[in-house]
Structure formats: C-alpha cells, structure tokens
LUMTISE-762884 format. One record per residue (C-alpha): x, y, z; chain; residue in three letters; residue number from 1. Coordinates in steps of 0.001 Angstrom, whole numbers, plus 500000, padded with zeros to 6 digits. Layout:
<recs>
+--------+--------+--------+------+------+------+
:      X :      Y :      Z : zami : pado : milo :
+--------+--------+--------+------+------+------+
:      X :      Y :      Z :    A :  Ala :  NUM :
...
+--------+--------+--------+------+------+------+
</recs>
This chain:
<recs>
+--------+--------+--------+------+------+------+
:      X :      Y :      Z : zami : pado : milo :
+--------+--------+--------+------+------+------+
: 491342 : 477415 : 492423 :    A :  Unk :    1 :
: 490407 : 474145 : 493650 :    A :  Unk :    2 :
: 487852 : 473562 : 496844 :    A :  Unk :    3 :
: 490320 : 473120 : 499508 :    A :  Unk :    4 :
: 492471 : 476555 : 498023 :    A :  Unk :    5 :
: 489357 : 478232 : 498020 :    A :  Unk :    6 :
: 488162 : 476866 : 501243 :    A :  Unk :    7 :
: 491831 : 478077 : 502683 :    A :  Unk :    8 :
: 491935 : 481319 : 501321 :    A :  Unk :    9 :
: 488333 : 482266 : 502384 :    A :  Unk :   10 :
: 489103 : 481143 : 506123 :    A :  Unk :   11 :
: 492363 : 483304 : 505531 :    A :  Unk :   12 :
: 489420 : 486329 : 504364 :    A :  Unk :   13 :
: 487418 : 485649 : 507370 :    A :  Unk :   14 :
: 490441 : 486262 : 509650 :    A :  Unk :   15 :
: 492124 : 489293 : 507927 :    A :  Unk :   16 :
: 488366 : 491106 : 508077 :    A :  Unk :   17 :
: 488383 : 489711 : 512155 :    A :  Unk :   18 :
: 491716 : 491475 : 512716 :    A :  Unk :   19 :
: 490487 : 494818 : 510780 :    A :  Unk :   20 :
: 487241 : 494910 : 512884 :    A :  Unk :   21 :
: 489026 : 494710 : 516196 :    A :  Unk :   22 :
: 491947 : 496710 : 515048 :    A :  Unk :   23 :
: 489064 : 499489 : 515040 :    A :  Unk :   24 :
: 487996 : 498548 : 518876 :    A :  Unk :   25 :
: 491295 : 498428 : 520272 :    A :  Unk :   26 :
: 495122 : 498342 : 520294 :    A :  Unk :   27 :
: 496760 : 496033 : 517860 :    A :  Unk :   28 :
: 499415 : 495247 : 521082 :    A :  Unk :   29 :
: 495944 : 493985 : 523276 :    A :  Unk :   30 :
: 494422 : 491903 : 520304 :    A :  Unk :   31 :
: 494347 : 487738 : 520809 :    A :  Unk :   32 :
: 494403 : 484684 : 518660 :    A :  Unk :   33 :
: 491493 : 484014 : 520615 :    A :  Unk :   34 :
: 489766 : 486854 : 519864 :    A :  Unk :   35 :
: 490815 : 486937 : 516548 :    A :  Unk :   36 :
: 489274 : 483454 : 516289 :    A :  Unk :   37 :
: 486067 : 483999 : 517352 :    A :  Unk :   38 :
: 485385 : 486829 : 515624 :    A :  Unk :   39 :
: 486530 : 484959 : 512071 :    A :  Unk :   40 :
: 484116 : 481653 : 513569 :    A :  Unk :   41 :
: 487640 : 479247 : 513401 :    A :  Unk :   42 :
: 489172 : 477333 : 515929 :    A :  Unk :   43 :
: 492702 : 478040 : 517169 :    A :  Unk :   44 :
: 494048 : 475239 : 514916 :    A :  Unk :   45 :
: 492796 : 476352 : 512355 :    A :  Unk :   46 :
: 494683 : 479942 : 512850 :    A :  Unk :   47 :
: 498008 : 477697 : 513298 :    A :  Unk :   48 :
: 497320 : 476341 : 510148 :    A :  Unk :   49 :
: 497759 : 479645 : 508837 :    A :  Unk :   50 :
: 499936 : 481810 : 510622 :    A :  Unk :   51 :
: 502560 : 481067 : 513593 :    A :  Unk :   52 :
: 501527 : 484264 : 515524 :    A :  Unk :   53 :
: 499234 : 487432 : 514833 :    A :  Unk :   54 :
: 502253 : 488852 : 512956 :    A :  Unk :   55 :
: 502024 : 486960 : 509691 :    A :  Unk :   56 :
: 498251 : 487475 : 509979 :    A :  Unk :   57 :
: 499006 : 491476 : 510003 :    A :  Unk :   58 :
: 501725 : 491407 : 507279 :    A :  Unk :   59 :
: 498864 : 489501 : 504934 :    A :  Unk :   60 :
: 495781 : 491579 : 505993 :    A :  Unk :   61 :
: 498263 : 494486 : 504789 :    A :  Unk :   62 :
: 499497 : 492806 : 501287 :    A :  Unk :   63 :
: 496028 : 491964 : 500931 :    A :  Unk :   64 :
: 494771 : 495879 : 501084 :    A :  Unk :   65 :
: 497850 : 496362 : 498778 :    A :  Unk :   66 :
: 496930 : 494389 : 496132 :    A :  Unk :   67 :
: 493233 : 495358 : 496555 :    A :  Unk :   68 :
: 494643 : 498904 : 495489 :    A :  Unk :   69 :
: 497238 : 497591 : 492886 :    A :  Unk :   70 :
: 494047 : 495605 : 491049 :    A :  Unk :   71 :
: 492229 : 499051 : 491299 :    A :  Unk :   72 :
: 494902 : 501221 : 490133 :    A :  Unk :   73 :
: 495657 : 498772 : 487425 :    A :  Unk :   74 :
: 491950 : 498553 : 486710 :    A :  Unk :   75 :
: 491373 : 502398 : 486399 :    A :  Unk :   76 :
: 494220 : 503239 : 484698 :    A :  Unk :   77 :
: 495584 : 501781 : 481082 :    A :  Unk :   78 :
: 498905 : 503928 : 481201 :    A :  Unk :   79 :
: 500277 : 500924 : 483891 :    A :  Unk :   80 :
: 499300 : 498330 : 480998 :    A :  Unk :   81 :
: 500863 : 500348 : 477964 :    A :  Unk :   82 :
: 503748 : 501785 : 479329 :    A :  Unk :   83 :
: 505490 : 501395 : 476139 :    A :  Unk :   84 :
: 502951 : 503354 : 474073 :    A :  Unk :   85 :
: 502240 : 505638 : 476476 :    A :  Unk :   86 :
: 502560 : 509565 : 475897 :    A :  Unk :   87 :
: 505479 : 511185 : 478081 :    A :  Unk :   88 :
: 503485 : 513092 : 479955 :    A :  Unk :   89 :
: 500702 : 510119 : 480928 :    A :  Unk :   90 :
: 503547 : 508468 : 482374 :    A :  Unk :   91 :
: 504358 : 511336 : 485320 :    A :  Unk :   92 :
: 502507 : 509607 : 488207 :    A :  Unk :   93 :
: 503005 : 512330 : 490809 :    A :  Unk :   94 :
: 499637 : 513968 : 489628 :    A :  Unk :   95 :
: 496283 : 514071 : 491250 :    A :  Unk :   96 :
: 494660 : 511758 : 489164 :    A :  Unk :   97 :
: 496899 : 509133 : 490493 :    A :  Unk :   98 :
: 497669 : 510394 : 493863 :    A :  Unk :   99 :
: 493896 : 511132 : 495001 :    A :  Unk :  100 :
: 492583 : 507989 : 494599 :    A :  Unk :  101 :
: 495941 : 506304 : 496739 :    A :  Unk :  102 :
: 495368 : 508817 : 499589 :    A :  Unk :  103 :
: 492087 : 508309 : 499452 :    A :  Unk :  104 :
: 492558 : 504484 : 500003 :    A :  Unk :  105 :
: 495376 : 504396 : 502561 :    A :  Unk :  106 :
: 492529 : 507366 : 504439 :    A :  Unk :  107 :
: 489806 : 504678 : 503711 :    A :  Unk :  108 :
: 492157 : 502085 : 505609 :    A :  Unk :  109 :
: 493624 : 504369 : 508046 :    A :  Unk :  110 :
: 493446 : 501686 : 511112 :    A :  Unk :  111 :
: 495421 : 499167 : 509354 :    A :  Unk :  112 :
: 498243 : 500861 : 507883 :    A :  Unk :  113 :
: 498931 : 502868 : 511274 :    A :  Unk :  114 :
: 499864 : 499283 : 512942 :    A :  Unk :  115 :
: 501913 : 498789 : 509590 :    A :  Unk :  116 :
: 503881 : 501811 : 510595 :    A :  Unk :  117 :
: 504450 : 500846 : 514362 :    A :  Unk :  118 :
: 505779 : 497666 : 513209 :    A :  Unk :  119 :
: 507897 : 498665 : 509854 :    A :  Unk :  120 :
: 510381 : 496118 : 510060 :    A :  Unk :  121 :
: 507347 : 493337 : 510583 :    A :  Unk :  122 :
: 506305 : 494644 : 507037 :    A :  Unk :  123 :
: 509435 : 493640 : 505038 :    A :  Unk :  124 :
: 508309 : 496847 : 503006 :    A :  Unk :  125 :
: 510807 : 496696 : 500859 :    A :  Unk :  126 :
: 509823 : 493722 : 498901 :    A :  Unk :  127 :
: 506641 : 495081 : 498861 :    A :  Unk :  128 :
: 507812 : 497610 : 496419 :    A :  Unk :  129 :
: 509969 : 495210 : 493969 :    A :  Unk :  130 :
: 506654 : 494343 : 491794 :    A :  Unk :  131 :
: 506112 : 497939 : 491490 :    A :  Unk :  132 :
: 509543 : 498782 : 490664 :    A :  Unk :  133 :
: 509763 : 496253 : 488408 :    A :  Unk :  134 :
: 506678 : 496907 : 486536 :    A :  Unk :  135 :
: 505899 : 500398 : 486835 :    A :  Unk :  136 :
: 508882 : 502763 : 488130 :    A :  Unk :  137 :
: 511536 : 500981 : 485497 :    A :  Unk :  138 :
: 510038 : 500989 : 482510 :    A :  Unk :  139 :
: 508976 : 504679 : 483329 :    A :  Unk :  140 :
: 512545 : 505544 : 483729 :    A :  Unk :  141 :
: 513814 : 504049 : 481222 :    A :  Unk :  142 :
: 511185 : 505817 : 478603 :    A :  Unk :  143 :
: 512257 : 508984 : 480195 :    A :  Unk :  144 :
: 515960 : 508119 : 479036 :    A :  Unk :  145 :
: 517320 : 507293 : 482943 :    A :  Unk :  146 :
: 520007 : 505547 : 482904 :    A :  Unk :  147 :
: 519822 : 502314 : 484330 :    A :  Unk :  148 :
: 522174 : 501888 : 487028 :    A :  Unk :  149 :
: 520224 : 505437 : 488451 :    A :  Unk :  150 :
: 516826 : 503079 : 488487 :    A :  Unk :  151 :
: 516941 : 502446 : 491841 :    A :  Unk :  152 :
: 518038 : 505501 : 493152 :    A :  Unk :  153 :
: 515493 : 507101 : 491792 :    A :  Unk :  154 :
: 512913 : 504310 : 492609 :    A :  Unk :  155 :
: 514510 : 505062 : 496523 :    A :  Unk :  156 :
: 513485 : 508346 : 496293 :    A :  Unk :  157 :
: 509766 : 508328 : 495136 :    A :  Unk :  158 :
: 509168 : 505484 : 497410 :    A :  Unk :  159 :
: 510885 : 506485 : 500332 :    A :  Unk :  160 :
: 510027 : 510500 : 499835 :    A :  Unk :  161 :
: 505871 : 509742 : 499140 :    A :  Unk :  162 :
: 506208 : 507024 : 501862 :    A :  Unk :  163 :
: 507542 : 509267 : 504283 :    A :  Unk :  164 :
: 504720 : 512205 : 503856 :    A :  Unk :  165 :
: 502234 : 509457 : 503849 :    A :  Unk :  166 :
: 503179 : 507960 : 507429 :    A :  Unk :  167 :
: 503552 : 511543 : 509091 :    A :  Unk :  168 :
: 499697 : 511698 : 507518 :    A :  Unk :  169 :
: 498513 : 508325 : 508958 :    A :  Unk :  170 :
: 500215 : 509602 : 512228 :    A :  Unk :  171 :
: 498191 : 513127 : 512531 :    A :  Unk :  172 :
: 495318 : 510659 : 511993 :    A :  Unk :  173 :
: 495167 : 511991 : 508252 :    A :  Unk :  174 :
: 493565 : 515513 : 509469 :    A :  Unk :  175 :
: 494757 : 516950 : 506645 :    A :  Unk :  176 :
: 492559 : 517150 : 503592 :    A :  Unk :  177 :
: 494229 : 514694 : 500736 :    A :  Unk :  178 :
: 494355 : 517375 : 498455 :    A :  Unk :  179 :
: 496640 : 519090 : 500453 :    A :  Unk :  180 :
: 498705 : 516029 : 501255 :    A :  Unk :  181 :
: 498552 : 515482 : 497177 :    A :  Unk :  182 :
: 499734 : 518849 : 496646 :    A :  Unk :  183 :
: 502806 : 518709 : 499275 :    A :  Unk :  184 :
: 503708 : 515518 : 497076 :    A :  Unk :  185 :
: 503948 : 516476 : 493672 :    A :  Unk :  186 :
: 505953 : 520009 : 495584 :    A :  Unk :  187 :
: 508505 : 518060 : 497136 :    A :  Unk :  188 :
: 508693 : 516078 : 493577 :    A :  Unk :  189 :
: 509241 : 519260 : 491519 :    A :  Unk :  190 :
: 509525 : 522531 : 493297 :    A :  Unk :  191 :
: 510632 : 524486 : 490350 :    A :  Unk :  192 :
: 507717 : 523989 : 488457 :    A :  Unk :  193 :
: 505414 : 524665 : 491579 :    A :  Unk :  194 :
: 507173 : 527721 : 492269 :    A :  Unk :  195 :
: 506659 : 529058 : 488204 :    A :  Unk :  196 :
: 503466 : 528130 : 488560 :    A :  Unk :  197 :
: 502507 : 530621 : 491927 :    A :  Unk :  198 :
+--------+--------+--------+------+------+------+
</recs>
C-alpha cells in the first residue's frame, strides 16, 4: 500500500469508527455528513471523495466488520484453510465452536448490524455471501458428496435459515444468551439428532 492508499483508507477508518460511535448516540435515520465529519476530523469534501451519501459509508463500515470476522474466523480456525484434508466431521460448521464466537461478534457489534437489517436491500447481502460460498460452503458440499447443481440450494438454506434466527436476535436486542441462540441453530439444522440426543 502506497502513502496516498494508506492515507485514503485510514480517512475511510476514521469515518466508519465516526458512524459506529454515533450510531450508539442516536438513530441511524437522524445521523449527518456533518456530523459524521466532525467526529472523523475531515471536511465534507473529503467525505464526497469517498462516498456519495451516508449509505455507501454504512454498507462499508458493515463489510468492514465482516471481514474483521472472516480474518478472525480464518485466523482461529485451520479447517477453512484445509478443507480438502479435513476430517468429515471438522467440516460440520453448525457447532458451537464455530457458532459462539460469530454470535458473540455480531452481539459485540449489535448497533451496527441492527441498521444493516432496517436497510437489507442497502446491504446487497447477497454478494456478501458469494466469497463464502465459494470458499467455504462448496467445497464442504462437495466433500460431503452433494451434488453440485444442489450447492446453492443448500448454500440458500444455511444462509438464509442462520440469517434469519440471527436478525430476530439483533431485533430482541440479543436478550437471549448466545448459547441458546447457538443451540436453536444447530436444532433447526438437524432436529433428528437433537431429538436422539434428549
């Protein structure tokens, strides 16, 4: 990264921390450029240099906290790295050990994703998903013997299904304790074995 990238992307830091810290003062709806500005010490130019309206700087502040947890998750667990290799039953991801630490972020960052899930369509959420398909979910599947034109249906349904109990979460203000939220999960994913196991 040269000076001016890293000059760019640190101004682009400064104002994704700005909108988090008044995101935790008041309504996203009520929040300024101005504001947002001054709190990040930039001039309003320098936000149009960036982003055409408080939008865009949402929809980065949010891929930003995503790939914050996708370098984490990565970091903390090898299985994502040696998929191939992997045993079988490393590579079911609907467990705790890989489900805490996600609730336990998105609980961390409560504020932010709640404005994600008043304005969905804003978050283009579906490509959000297409590196993790791509990378994690497919390979998966196809170790497991899937075949591939199922792949996305499949994909569809873990996304969509741990997506869903994750937003009814945010919107209770995440009251419930993640290890109950963790445990409704990996229920809805496999019943039958929950059931054997009571």
């Amino acid at each position: 990264m040269n000076k001016s990238e890293s000059k760019y992307f640190n101004t682009s830091l400064l104002m994704n921390q700005a909108l988090i810290q008044l995101l935790n003062k008041k309504d996203y709806d009520f929040i300024t450029i101005k504001e947002i500005c001054k709190k990040a010490g930039v001039n309003r130019s320098t936000f149009y240099l960036h982003y055409d309206n408080i939008d865009d700087l949402l929809y980065e502040t949010i891929e930003n906290l995503n790939k914050e947890f996708d370098s984490y998750f990565n970091k903390n667990n090898a299985v994502v790295e040696n998929i191939d290799n992997a045993s079988i039953n490393d590579l079911i991801l609907i467990t705790p050990k890989y489900l805490i630490p996600y609730l336990n972020f998105v609980k961390e960052h409560k504020i932010v994703y709640e404005v994600s899930i008043k304005h969905y369509t804003l978050m283009r959420s579906i490509e959000k998903y297409k590196n993790l398909q791509n990378k994690v979910l497919f390979p998966i599947f196809s170790r497991f013997n899937i075949k591939e034109n199922e792949w996305k249906y499949f994909s569809a349904y873990y996304i969509n299904g741990i997506n869903g109990v994750v937003c009814e979460w945010i919107k209770s203000g995440c009251n419930d304790k993640i290890e109950t939220i963790c445990d409704i999960i990996i229920k809805m994913v496999d019943p039958i074995k929950n059931k054997e196991e009571i």
